[in-house]
PDB file of N, H, CA, C and O in Angstrom:
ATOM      1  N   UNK A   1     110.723 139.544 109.506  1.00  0.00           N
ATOM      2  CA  UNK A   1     110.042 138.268 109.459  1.00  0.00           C
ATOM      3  C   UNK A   1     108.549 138.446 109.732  1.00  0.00           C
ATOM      4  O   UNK A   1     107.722 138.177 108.860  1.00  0.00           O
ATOM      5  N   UNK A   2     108.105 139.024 111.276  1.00  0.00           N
ATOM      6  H   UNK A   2     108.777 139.243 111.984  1.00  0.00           H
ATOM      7  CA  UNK A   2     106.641 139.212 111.380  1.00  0.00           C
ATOM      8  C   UNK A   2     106.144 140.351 110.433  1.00  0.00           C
ATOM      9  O   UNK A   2     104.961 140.461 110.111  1.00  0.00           O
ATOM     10  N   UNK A   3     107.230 141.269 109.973  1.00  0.00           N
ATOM     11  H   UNK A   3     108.191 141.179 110.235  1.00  0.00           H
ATOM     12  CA  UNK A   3     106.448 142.824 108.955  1.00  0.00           C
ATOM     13  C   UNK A   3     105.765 142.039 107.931  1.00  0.00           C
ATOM     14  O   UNK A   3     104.966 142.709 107.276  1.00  0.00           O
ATOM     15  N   UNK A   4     105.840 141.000 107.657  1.00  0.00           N
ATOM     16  H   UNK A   4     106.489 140.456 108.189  1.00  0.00           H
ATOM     17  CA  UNK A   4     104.871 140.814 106.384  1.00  0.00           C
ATOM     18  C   UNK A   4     103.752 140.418 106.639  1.00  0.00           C
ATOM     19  O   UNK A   4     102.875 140.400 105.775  1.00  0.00           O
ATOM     20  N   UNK A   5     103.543 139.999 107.941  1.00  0.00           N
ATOM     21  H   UNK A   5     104.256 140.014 108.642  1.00  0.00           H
ATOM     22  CA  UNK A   5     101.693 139.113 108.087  1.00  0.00           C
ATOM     23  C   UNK A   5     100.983 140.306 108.022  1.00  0.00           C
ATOM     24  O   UNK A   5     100.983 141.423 108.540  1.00  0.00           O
ATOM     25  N   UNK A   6     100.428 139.706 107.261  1.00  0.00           N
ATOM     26  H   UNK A   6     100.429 138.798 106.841  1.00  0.00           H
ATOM     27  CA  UNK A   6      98.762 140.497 107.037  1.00  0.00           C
ATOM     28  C   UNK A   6      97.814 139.820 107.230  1.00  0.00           C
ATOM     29  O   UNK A   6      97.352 138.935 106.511  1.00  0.00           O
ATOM     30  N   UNK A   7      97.229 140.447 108.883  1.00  0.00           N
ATOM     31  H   UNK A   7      97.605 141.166 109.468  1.00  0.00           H
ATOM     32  CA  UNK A   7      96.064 139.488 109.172  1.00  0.00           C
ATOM     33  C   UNK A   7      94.808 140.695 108.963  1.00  0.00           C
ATOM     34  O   UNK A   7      94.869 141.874 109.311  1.00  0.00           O
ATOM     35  N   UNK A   8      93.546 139.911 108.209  1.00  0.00           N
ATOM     36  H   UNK A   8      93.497 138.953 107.927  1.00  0.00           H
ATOM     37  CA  UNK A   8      92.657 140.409 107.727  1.00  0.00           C
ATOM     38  C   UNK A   8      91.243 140.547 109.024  1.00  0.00           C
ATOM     39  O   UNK A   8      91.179 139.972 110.111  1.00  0.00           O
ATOM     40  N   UNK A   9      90.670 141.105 108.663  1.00  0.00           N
ATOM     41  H   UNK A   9      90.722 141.572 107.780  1.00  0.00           H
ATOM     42  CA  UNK A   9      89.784 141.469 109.934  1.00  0.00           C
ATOM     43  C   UNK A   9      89.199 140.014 110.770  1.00  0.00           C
ATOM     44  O   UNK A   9      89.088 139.736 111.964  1.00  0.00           O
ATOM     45  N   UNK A  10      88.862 139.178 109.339  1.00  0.00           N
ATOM     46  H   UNK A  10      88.952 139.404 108.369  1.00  0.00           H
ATOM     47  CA  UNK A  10      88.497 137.677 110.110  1.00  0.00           C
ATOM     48  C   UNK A  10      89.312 136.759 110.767  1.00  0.00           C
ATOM     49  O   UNK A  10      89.007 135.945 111.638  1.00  0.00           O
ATOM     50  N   UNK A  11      90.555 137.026 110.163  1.00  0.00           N
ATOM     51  H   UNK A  11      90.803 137.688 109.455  1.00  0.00           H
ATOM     52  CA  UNK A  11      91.564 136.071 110.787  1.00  0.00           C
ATOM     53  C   UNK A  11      91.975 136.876 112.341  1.00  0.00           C
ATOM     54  O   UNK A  11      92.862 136.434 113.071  1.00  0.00           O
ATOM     55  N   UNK A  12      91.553 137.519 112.511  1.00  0.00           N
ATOM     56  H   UNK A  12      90.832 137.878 111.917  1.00  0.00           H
ATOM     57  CA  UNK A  12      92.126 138.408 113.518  1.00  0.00           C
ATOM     58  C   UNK A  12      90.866 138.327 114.599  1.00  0.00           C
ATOM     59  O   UNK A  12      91.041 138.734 115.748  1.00  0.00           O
ATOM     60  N   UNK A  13      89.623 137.797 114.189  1.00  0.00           N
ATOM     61  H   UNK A  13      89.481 137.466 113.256  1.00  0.00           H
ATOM     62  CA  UNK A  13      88.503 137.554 114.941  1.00  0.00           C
ATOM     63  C   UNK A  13      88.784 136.051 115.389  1.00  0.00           C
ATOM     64  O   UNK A  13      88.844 135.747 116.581  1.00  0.00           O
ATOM     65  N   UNK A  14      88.940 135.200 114.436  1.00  0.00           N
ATOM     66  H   UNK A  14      88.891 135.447 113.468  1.00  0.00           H
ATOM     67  CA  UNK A  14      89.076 133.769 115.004  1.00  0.00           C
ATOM     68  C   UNK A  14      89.812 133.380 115.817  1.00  0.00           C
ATOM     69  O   UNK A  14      89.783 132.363 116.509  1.00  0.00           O
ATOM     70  N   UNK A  15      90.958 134.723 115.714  1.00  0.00           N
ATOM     71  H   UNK A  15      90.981 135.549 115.151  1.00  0.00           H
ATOM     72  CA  UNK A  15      92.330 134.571 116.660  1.00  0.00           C
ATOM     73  C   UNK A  15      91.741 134.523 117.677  1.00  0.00           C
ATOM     74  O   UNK A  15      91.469 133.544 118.371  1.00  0.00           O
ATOM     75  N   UNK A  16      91.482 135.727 117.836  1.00  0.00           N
ATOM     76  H   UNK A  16      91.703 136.523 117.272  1.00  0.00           H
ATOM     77  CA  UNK A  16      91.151 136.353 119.491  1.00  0.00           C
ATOM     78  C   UNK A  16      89.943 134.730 120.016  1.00  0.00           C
ATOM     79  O   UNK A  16      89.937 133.989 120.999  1.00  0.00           O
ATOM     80  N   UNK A  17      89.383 134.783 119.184  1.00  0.00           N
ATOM     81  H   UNK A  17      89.388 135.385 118.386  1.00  0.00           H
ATOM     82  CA  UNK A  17      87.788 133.789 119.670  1.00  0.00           C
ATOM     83  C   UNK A  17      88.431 132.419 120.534  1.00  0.00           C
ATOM     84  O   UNK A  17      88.190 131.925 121.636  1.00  0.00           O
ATOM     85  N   UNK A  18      89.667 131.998 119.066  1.00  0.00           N
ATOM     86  H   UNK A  18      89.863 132.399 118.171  1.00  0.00           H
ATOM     87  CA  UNK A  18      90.340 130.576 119.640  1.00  0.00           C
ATOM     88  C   UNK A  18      91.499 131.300 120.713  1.00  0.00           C
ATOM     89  O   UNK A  18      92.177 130.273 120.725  1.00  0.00           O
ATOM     90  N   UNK A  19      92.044 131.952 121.350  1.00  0.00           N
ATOM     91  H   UNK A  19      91.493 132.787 121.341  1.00  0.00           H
ATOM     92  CA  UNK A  19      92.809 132.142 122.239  1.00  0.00           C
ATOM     93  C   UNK A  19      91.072 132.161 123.344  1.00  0.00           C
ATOM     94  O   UNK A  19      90.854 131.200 124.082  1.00  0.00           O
ATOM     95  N   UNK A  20      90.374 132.968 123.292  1.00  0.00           N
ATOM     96  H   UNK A  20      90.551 133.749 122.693  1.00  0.00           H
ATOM     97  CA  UNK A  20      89.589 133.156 124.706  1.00  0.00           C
ATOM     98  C   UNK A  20      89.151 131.526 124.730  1.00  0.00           C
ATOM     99  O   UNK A  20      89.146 130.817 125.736  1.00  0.00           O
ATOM    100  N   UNK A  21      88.887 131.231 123.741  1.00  0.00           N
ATOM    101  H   UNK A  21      88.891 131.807 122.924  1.00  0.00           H
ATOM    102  CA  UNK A  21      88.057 129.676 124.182  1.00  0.00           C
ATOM    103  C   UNK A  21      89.178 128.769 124.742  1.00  0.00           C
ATOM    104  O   UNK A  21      88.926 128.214 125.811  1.00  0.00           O
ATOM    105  N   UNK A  22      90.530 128.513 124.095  1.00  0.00           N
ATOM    106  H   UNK A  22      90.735 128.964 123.226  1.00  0.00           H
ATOM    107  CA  UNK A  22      91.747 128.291 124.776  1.00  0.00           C
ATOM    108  C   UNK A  22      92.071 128.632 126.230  1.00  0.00           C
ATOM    109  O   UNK A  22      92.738 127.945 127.004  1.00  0.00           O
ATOM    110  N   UNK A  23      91.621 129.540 126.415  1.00  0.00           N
ATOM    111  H   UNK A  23      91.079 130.097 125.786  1.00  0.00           H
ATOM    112  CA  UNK A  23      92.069 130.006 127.793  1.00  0.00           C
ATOM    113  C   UNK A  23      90.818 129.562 128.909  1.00  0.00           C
ATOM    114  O   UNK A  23      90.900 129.177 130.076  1.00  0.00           O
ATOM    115  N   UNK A  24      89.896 129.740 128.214  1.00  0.00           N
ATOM    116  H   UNK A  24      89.830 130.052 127.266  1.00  0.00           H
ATOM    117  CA  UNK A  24      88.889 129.356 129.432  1.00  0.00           C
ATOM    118  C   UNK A  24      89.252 127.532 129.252  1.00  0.00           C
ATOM    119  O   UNK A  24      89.538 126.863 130.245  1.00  0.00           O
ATOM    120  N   UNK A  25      89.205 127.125 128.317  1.00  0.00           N
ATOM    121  H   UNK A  25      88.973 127.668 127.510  1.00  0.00           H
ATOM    122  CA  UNK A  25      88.903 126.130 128.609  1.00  0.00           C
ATOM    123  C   UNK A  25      90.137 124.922 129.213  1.00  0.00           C
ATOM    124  O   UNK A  25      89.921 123.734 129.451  1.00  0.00           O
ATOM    125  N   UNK A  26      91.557 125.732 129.367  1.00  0.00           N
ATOM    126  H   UNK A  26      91.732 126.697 129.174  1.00  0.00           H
ATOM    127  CA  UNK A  26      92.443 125.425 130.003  1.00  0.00           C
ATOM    128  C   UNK A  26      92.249 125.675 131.822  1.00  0.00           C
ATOM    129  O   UNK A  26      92.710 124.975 132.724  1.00  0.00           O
ATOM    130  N   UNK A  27      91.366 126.981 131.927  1.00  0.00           N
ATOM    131  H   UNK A  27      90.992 127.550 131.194  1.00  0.00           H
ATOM    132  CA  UNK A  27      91.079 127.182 132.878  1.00  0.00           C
ATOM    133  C   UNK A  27      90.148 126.207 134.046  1.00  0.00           C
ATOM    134  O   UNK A  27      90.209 126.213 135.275  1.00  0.00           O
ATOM    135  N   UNK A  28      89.283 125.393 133.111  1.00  0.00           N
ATOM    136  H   UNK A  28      89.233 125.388 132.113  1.00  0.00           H
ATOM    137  CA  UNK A  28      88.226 124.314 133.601  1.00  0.00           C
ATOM    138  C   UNK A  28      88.827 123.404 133.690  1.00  0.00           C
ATOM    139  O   UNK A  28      88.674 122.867 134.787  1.00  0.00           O
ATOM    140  N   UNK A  29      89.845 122.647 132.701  1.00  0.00           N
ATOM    141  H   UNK A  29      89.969 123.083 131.810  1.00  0.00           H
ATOM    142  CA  UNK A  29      90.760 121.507 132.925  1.00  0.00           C
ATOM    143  C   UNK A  29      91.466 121.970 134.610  1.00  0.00           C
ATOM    144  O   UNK A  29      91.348 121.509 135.745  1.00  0.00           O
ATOM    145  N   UNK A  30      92.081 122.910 134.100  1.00  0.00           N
ATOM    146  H   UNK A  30      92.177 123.285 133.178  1.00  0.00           H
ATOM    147  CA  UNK A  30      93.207 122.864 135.431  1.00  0.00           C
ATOM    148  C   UNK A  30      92.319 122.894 136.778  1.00  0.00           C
ATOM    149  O   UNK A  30      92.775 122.453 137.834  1.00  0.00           O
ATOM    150  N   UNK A  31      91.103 123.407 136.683  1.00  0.00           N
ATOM    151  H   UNK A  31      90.733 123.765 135.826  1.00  0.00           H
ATOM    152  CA  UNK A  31      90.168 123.713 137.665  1.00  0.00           C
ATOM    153  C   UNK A  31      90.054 122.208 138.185  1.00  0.00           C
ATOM    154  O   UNK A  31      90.372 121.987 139.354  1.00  0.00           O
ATOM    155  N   UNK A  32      89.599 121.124 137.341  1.00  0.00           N
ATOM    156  H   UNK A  32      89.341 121.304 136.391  1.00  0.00           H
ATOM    157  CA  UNK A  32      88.891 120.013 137.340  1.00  0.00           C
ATOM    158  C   UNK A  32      90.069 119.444 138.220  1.00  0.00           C
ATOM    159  O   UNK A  32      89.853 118.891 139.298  1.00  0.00           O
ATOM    160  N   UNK A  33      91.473 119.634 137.632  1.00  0.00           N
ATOM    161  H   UNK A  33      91.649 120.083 136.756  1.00  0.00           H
ATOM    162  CA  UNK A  33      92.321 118.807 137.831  1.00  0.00           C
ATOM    163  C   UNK A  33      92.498 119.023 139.708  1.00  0.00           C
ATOM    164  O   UNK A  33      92.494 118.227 140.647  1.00  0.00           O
ATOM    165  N   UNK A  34      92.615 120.255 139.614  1.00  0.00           N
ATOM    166  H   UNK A  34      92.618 120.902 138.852  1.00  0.00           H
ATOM    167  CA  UNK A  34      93.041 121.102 141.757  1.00  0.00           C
ATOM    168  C   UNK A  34      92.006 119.975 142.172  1.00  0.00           C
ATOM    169  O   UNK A  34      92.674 118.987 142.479  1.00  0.00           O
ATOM    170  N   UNK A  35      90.635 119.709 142.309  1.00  0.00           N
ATOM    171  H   UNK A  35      90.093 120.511 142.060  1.00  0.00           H
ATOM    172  CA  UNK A  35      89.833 120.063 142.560  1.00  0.00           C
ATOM    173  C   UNK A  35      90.153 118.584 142.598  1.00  0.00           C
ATOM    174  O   UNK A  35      90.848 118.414 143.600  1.00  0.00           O
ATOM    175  N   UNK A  36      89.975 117.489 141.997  1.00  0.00           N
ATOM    176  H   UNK A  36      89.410 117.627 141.183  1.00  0.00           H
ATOM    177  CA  UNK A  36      90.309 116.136 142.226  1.00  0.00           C
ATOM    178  C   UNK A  36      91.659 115.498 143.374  1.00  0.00           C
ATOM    179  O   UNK A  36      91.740 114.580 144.190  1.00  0.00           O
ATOM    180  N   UNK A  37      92.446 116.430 142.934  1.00  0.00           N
ATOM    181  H   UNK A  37      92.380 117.176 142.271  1.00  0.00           H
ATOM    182  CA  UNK A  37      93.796 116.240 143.600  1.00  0.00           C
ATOM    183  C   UNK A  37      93.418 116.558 144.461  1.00  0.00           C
ATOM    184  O   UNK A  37      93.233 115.541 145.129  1.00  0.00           O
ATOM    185  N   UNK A  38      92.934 117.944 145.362  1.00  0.00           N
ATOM    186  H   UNK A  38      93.084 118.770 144.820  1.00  0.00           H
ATOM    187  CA  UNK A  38      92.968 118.052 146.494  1.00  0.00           C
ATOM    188  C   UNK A  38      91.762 117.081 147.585  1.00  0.00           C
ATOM    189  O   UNK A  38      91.841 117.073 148.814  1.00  0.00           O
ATOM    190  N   UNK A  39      90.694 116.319 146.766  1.00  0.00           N
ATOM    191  H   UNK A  39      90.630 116.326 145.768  1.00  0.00           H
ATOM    192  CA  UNK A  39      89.463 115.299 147.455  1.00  0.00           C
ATOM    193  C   UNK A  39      90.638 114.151 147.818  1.00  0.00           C
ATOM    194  O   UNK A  39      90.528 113.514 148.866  1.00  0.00           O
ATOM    195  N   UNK A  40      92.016 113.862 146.706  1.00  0.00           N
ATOM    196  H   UNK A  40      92.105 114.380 145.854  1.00  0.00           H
ATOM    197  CA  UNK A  40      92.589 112.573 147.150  1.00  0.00           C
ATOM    198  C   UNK A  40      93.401 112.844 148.254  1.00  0.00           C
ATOM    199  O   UNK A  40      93.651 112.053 149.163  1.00  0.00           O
ATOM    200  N   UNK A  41      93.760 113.868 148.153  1.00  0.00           N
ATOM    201  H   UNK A  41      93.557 114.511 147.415  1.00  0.00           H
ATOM    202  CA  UNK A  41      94.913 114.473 149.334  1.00  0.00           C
ATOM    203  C   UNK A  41      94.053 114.242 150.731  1.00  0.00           C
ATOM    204  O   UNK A  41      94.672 113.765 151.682  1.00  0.00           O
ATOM    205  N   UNK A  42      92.243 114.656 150.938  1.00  0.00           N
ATOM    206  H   UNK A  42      91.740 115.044 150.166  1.00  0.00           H
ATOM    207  CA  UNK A  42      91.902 114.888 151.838  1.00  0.00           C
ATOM    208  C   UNK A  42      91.252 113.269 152.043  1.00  0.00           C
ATOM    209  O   UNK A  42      91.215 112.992 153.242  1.00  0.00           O
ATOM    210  N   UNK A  43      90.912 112.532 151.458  1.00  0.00           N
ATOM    211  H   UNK A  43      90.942 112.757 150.484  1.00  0.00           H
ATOM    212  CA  UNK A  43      90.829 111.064 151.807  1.00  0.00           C
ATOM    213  C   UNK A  43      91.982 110.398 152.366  1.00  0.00           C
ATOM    214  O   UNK A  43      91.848 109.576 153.273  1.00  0.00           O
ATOM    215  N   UNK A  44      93.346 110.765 151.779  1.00  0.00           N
ATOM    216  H   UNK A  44      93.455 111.433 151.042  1.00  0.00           H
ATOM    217  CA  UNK A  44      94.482 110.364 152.259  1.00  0.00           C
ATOM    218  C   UNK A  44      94.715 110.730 154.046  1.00  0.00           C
ATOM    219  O   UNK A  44      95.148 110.108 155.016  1.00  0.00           O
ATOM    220  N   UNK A  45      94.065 112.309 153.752  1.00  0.00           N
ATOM    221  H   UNK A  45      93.713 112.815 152.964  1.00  0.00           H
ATOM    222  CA  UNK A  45      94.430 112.053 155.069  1.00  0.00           C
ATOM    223  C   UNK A  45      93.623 111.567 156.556  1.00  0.00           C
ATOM    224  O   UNK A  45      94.098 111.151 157.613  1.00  0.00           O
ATOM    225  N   UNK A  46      91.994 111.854 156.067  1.00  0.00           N
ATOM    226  H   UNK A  46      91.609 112.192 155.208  1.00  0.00           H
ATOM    227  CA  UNK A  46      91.009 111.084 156.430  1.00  0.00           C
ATOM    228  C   UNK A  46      91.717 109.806 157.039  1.00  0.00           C
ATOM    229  O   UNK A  46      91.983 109.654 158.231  1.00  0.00           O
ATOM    230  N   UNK A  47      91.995 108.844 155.931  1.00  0.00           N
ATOM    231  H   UNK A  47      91.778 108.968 154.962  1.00  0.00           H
ATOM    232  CA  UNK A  47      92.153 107.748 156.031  1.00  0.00           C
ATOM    233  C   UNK A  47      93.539 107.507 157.336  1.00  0.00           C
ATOM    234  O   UNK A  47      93.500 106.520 158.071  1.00  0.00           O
ATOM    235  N   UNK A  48      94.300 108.205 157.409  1.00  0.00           N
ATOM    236  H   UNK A  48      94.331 109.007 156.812  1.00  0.00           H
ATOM    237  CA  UNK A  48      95.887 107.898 158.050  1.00  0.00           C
ATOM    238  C   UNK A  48      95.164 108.825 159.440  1.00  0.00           C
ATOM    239  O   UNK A  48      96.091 108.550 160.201  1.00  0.00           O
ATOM    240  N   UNK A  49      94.604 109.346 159.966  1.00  0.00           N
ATOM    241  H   UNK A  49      93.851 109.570 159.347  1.00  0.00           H
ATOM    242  CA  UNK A  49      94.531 109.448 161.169  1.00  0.00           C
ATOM    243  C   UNK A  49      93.628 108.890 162.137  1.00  0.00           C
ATOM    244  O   UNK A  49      92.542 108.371 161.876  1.00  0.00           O
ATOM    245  N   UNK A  50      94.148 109.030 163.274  1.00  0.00           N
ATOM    246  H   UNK A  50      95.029 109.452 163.486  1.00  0.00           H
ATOM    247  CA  UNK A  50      93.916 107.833 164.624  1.00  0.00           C
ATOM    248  C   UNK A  50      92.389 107.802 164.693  1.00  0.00           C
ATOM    249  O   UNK A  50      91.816 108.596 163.947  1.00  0.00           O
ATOM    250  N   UNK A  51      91.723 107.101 165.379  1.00  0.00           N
ATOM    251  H   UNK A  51      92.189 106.456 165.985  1.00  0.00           H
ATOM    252  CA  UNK A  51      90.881 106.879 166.285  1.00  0.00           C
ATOM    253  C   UNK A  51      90.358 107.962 166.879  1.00  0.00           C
ATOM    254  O   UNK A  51      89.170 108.279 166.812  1.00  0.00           O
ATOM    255  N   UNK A  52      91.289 108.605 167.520  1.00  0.00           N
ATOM    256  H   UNK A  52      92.254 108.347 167.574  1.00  0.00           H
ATOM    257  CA  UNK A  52      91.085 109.560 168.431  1.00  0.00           C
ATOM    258  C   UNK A  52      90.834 110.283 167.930  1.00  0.00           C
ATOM    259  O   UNK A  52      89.975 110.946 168.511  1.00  0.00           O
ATOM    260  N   UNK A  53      91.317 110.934 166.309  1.00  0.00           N
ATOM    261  H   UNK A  53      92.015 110.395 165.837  1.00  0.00           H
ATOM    262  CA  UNK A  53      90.892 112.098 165.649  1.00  0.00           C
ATOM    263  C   UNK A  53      89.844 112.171 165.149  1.00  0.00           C
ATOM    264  O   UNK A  53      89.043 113.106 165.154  1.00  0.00           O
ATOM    265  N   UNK A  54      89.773 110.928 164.568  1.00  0.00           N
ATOM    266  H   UNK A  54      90.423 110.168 164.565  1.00  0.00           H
ATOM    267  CA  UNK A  54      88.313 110.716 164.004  1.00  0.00           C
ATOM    268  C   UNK A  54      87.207 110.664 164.431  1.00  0.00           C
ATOM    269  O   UNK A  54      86.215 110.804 163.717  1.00  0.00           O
ATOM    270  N   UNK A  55      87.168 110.418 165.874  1.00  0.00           N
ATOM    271  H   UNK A  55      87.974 110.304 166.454  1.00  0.00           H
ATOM    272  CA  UNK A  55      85.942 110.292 166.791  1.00  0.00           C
ATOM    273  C   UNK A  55      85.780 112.068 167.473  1.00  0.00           C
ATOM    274  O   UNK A  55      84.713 112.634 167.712  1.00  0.00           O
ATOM    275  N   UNK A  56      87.263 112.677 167.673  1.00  0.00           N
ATOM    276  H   UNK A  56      88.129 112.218 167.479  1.00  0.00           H
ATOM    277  CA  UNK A  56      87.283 113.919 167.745  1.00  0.00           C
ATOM    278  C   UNK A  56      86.514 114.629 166.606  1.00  0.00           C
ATOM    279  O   UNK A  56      85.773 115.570 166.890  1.00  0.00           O
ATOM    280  N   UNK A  57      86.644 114.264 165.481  1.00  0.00           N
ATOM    281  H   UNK A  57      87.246 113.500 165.250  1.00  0.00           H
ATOM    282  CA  UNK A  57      85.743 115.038 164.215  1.00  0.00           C
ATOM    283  C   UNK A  57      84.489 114.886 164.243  1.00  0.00           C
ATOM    284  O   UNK A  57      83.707 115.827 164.110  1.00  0.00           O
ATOM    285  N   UNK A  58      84.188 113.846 164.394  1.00  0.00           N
ATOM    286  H   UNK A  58      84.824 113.081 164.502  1.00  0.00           H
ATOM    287  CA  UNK A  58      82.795 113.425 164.390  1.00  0.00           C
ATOM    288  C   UNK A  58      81.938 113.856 165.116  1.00  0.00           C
ATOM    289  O   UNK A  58      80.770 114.094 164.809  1.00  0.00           O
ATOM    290  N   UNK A  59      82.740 114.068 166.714  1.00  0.00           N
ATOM    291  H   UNK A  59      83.689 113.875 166.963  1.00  0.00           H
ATOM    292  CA  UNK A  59      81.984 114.832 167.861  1.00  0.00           C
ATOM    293  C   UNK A  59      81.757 115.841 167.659  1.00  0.00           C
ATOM    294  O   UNK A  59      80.628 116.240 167.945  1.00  0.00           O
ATOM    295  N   UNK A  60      82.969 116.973 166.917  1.00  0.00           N
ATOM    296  H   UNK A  60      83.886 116.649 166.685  1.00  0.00           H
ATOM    297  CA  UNK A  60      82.738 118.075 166.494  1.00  0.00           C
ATOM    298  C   UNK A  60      81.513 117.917 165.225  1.00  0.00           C
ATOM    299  O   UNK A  60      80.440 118.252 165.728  1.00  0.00           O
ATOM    300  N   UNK A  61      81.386 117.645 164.217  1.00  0.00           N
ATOM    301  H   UNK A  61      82.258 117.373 163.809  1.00  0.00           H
ATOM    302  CA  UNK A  61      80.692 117.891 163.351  1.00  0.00           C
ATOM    303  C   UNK A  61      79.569 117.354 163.443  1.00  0.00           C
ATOM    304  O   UNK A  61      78.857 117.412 162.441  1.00  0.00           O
ATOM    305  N   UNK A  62      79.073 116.697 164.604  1.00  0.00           N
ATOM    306  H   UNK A  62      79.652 116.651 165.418  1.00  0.00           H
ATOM    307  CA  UNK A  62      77.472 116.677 165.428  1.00  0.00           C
ATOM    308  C   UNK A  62      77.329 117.829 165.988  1.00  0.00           C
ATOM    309  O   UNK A  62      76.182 118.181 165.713  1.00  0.00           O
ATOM    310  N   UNK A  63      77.862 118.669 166.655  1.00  0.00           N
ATOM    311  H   UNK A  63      78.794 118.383 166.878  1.00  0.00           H
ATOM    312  CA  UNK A  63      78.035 119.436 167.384  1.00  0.00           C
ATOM    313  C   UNK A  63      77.255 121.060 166.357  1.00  0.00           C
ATOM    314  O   UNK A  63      76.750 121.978 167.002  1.00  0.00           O
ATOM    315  N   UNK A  64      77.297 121.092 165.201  1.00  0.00           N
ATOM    316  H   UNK A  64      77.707 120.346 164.677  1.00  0.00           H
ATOM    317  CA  UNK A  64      77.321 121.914 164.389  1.00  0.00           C
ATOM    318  C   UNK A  64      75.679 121.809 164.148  1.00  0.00           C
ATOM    319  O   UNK A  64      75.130 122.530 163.315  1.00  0.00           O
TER     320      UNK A  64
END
């Protein structure tokens, strides 16, 4: 079945070109995507802890 393709020097350039551009540019999506998810994860948790922690953070990160 594959013994018959005959890929010619150009088709065999565009390959490679559209797989690397494919790949990086799956790489920036998925990048984009971590990278959002983990700001909501950290507002989430921002948001759900006490008083006490939060004034604990704050003291610390004057402190710096």
């Amino acid at each position: 079945m594959w013994g018959a393709v005959d890929l010619s020097p150009l088709g065999l350039l565009l390959f490679l070109v559209t797989l690397v551009l494919s790949f990086a540019l799956g790489r920036w999506w998925s990048k984009s995507r971590r990278d959002k998810q983990r700001a909501r994860d950290e507002a989430r948790r921002l948001a759900s802890e006490s008083r006490q922690a939060r004034r604990a953070r704050e003291r610390q990160r004057k402190k710096r």
